[in-house]
C-alpha positions as CSV (number, residue, x, y, z in Angstrom):
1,X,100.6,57.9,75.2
2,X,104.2,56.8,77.1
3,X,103.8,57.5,80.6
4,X,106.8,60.0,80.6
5,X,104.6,62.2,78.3
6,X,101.1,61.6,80.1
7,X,102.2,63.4,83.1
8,X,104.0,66.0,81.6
9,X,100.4,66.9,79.8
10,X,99.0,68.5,82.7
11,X,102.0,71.0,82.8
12,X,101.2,72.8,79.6
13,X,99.0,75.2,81.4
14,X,95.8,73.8,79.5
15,X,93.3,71.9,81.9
16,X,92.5,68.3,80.4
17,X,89.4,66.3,79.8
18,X,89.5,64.5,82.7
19,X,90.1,67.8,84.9
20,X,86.9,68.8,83.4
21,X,84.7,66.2,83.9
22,X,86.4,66.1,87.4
23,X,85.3,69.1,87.9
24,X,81.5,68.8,86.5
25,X,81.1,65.6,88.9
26,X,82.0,67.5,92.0
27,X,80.0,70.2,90.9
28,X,77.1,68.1,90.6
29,X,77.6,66.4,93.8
30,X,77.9,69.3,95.6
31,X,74.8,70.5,94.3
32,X,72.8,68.1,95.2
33,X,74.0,67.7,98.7
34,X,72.7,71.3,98.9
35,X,69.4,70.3,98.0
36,X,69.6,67.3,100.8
37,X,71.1,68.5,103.3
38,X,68.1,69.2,105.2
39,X,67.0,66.3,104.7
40,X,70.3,64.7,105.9
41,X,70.0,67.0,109.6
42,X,72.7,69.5,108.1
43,X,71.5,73.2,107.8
44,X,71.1,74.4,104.7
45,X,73.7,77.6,104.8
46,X,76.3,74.9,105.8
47,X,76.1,73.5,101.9
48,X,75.6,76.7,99.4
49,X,74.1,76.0,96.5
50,X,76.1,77.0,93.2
51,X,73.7,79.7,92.9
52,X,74.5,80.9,96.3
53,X,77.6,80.6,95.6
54,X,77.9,82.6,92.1
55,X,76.1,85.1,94.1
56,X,78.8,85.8,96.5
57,X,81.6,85.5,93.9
58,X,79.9,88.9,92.4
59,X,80.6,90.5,95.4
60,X,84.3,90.1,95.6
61,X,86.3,93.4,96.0
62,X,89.0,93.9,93.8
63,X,90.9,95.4,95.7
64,X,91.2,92.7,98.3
65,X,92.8,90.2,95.6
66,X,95.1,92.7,94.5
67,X,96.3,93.7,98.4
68,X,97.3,89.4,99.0
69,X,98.3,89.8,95.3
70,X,100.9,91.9,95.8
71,X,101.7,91.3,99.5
72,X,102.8,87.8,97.6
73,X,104.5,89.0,94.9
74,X,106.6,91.2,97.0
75,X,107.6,88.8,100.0
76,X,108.5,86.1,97.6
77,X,110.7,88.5,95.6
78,X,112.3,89.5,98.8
79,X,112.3,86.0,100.0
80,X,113.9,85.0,96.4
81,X,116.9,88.0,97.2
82,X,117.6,87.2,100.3
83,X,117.9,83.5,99.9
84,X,120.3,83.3,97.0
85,X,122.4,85.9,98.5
86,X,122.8,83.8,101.7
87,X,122.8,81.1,99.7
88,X,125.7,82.3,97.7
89,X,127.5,83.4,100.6
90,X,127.1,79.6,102.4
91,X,128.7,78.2,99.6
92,X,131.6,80.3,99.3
93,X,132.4,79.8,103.1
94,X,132.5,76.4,104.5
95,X,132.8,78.1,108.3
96,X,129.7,79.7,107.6
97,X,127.8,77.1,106.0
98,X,128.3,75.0,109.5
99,X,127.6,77.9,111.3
100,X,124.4,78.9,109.8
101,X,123.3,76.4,108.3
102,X,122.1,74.5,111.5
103,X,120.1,78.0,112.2
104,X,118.0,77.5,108.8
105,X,116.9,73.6,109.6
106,X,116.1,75.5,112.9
107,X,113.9,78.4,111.4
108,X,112.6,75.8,109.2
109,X,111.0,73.6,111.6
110,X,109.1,76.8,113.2
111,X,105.5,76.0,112.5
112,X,103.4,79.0,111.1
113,X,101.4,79.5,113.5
114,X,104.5,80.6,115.8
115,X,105.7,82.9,113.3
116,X,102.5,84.7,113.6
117,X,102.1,85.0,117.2
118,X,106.1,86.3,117.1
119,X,105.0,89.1,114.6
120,X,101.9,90.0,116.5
121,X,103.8,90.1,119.4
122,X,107.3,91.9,118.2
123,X,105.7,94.1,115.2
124,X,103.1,97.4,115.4
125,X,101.9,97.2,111.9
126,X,100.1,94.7,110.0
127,X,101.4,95.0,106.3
128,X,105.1,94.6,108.5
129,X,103.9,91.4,110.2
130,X,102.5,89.9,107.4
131,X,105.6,90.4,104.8
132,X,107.9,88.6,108.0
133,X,105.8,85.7,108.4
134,X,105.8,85.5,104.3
135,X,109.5,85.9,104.6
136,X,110.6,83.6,107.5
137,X,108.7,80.9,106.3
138,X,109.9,81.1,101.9
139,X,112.8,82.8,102.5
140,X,114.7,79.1,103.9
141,X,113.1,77.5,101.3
142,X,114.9,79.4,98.7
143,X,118.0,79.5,100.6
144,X,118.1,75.6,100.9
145,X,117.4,74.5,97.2
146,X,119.5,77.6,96.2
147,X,122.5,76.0,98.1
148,X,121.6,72.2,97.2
149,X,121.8,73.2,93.9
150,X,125.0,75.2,93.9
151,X,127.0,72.3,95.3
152,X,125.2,70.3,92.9
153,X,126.7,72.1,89.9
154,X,129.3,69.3,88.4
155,X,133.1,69.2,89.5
156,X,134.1,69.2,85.8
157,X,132.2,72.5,85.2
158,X,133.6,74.1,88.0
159,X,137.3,73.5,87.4
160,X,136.9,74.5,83.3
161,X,135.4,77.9,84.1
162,X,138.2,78.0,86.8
163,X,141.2,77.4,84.5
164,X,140.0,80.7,83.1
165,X,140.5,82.5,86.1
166,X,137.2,84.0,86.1
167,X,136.8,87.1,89.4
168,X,133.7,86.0,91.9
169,X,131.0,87.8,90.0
170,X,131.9,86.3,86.7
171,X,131.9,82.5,88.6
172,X,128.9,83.3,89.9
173,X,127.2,84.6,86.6
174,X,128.4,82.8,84.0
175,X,128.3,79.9,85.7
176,X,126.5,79.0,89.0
177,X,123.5,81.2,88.6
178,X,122.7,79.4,84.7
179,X,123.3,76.2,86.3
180,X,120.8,76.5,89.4
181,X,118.0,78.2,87.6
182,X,116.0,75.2,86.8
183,X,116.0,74.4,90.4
184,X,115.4,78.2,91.4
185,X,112.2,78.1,89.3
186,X,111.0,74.8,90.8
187,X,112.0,76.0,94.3
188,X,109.8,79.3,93.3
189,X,106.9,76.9,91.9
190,X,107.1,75.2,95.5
191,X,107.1,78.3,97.5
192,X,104.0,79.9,95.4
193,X,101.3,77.8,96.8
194,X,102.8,78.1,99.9
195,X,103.0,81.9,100.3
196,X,99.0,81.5,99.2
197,X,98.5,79.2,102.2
198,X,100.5,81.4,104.5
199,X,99.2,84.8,103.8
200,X,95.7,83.9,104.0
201,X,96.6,82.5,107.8
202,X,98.6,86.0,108.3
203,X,95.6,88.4,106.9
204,X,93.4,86.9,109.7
205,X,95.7,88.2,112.2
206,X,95.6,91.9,112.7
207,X,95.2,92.8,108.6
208,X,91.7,95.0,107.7
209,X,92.1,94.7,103.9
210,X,93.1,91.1,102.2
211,X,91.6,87.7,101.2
212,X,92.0,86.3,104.5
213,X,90.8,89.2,106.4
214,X,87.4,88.5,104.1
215,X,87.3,85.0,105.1
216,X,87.9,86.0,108.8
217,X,84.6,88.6,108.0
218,X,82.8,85.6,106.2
219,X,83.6,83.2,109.2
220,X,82.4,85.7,112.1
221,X,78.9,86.3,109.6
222,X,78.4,82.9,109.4
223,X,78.6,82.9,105.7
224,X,79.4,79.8,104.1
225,X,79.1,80.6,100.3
226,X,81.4,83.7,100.9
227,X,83.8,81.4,102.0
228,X,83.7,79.1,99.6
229,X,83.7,82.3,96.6
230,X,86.9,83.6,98.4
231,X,88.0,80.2,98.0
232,X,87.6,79.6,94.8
233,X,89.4,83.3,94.0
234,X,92.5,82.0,96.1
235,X,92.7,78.7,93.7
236,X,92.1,81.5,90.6
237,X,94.8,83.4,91.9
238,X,97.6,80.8,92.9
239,X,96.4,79.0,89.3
240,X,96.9,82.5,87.6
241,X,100.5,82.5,89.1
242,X,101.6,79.3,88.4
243,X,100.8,79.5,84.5
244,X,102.8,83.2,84.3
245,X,105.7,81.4,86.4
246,X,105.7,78.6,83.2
247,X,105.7,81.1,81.0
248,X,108.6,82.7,82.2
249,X,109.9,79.2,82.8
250,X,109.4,78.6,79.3
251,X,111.6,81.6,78.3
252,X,114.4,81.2,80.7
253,X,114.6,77.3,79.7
254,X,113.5,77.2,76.2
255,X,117.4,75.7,75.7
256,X,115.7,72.5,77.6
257,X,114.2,70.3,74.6
C-alpha cells in the first residue's frame, strides 16, 4: 500500500487489524498484571481486573454521559459562533486585528487550571462555570485557524469575486466561508478531544451531575475500576464524536476527491 494511502486508512472510521490486536495485547497484559500484582507489592484494587472492570461499566448512569455530552456539544457550538464571527470581524479590520489579536495569544497561553479557579471564583453556578472554561479555552482556537485560513484564501480568488462587486455578506458567503471550511472542520476535529479533556477537569470543580464529577466520586471511594469504566465511556464518547464529525465532513467535502 503507498504510504500516502496507509495513513489515510485509519480515517475511514473503521478500526484496523492492527488496532485490534493492539488492543487484545494490552488487554491481556493488563490482565495479568491484575493477577500479579500482589505478588509484585501493588494492592490488588490498584489493577482491576477486566471483570471488575465490566462490572463497573454496568453501573454507568446515563444520564451522566448525556449531561458532559451536551455541555460539549453546546460550548463548542458557542465557541464555533463566537470565533468565526471575531474572526470575521479581524480580518475585515487591520486596526483591530493588531489590537486584539495580541489579547487571543494572551488568553491562549492561560493554562486550564486558571480558567477554573477564575470561574469558581467570578461565577455562582456550576453549569455557567463549566460552559466559560469550555469556551475561553476553544473559543481562540477557532478564532485563530478561522483567521489563518481567511487570509489564507488566494489573492486571485479574492480579486475575481471582487470584480463582481459582491456586498459583505455575499464575500463572505460565497466566498470566504466555502473556502475555510476544510480548515473549520479540522480546527473542530482539534478542539473535540480537547473540550473532552477540559470538561472532565471542569466537572470536578463544583459540578454534582457529569463524567468528571463521577470520577471525582470514584477517586474519593477509592475505586479504581470505576475509574477506569468512566474512562473507557470518555474514549467511547470523544470516538463517537469524531466519526459523526467525518460524516458530516464527508458531506460538506464530498467535492474533495
Amino acid at each position: 500500500m503507498p504510504h500516502d494511502e496507509y495513513r489515510a486508512a485509519p480515517l475511514g472510521g473503521t478500526f484496523s487489524r492492527e488496532t485490534l490486536v493492539s488492543l487484545l495485547l494490552f488487554a491481556i497484559v493488563w490482565e495479568l498484571l491484575s493477577y500479579s500484582a500482589p505478588a509484585l507489592g501493588i494492592p490488588a484494587f490498584a489493577i482491576p481486573g477486566l471483570l471488575r472492570i465490566g462490572q463497573s461499566l454496568l453501573t454507568i448512569t446515563p444520564l451522566d454521559v448525556g449531561v458532559t455530552l451536551a455541555r460539549v456539544v453546546g460550548a463548542l457550538i458557542l465557541s464555533f459562533v463566537l470565533g468565526v464571527l471575531l474572526a470575521t470581524f479581524m480580518y475585515r479590520s487591520d486596526k483591530l486585528e493588531r489590537y486584539a489579536f495580541p489579547m487571543v495569544r494572551l488568553l491562549m497561553a492561560v493554562p486550564v487550571v486558571s480558567w477554573i479557579l477564575f470561574a469558581v471564583l467570578w461565577f455562582r453556578g456550576a453549569e455557567f462555570r463549566i460552559a466559560f472554561v469550555l469556551v475561553a479555552v476553544c473559543g481562540p482556537v477557532f478564532l485563530v485557524d478561522a483567521l489563518d485560513a481567511m487570509r489564507g484564501v488566494p489573492l486571485e480568488l479574492r480579486r475575481m469575486i471582487r470584480s463582481f462587486r459582491p456586498t459583505a455578506p455575499q464575500y463572505f458567503i460565497k466566498l470566504i466561508f466555502p473556502a475555510i471550511l476544510p480548515n473549520l472542520i479540522t480546527s473542530w476535529k482539534i478542539n473535540l478531544s480537547l473540550a473532552i479533556r477540559v470538561v472532565t477537569i471542569a466537572e470536578l470543580v463544583g459540578a454534582v451531575t457529569g463524567i468528571g464529577h463521577q470520577l471525582a466520586v470514584a477517586q474519593e471511594l477509592f475505586s479504581v475500576a470505576d475509574v477506569f469504566a468512566w474512562t473507557l465511556v470518555l474514549v467511547a464518547l470523544l470516538f463517537l464524536l469524531e466519526a459523526a464529525l467525518r460524516r458530516a465532513e464527508k458531506r460538506l467535502l464530498r467535492w474533495r476527491p
